[in-house]
N, C-alpha and C positions, 0 to 999 in steps of 0.2 A: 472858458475862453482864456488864449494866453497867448502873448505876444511876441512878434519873431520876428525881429532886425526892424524892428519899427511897427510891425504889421498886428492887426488882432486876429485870429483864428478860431474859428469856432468848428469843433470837431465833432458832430453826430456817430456816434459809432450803430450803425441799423443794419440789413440783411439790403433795404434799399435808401445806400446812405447819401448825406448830401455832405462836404465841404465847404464851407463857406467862406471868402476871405474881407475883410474888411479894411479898407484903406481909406484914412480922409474923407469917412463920408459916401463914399465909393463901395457895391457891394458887386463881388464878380462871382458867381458859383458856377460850379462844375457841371459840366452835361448831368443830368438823370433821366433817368424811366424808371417810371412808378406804374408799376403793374397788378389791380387789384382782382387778384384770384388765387385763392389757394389752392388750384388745382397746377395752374402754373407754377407757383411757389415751390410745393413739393415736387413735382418733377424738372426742375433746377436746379432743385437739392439732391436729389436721385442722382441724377447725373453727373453733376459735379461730384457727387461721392464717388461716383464708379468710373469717371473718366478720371479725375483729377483735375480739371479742368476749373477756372476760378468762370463763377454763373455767368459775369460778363462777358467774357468770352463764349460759352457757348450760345449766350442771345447772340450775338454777332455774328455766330457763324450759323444760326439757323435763317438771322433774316438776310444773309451773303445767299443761301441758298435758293431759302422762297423767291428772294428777287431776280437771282439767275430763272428758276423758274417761270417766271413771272413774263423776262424777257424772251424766253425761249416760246411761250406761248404765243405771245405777241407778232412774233417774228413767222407764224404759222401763216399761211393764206388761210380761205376759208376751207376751200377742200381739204387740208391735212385737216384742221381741227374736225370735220365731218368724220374721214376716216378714224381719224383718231377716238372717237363719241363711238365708231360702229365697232371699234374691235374694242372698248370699252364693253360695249354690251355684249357681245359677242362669248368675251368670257363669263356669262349666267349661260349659255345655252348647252344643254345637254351635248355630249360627243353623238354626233353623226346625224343629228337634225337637221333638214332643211328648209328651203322657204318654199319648195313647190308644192302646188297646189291640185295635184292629178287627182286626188281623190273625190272633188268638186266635177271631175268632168269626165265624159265617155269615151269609148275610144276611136270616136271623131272629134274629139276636143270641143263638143258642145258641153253647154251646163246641162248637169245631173238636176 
């Protein structure tokens, strides 16, 4: 802890760090997010290696993303989100399958 123009300071140096400031009694701290997974963790780290990007920033720009996403779904009526589920499934179906059903029926279009 050390002191700065009056103030106390206390400095966490961590990967998820906190600053703390002390004044009079008075305790103000800095936003954080404390995230417990190491799966998250290392691919934070990945990243930030390979963008160059500092980890907080790249949370920022992933939940910028997910929540554009997020508002983009919302903003669907319900029939895009239908269509949108059909051509989801759509890409598992074999090329050139259909949904007809001629082989259930005669060729007067009774049941077989």
């Amino acid at each position: 802890m050390r002191a700065i123009s009056g103030l106390a300071v206390a400095i966490i140096d961590h990967p998820a760090y906190t600053i703390t400031i002390r004044k009079a009694g008075n305790v103000m701290s800095e936003p954080q997010l404390s995230i417990r997974s190491s799966k998250a963790r290392d691919l934070a780290h990945a990243l930030s290696r390979q963008t160059g990007q500092p980890i907080n920033r790249l949370v920022e720009v992933a939940l910028e993303r997910y929540e554009q996403e997020l508002r983009e779904k919302s903003s669907q009526t319900p029939a895009d989100a239908l269509w949108a589920l059909m051509a989801e499934g759509r890409r598992t179906v074999a090329a050139g399958t259909t949904s007809a059903h001629d082989d259930f029926y005669d060729e007067n279009g009774l049941p077989i």
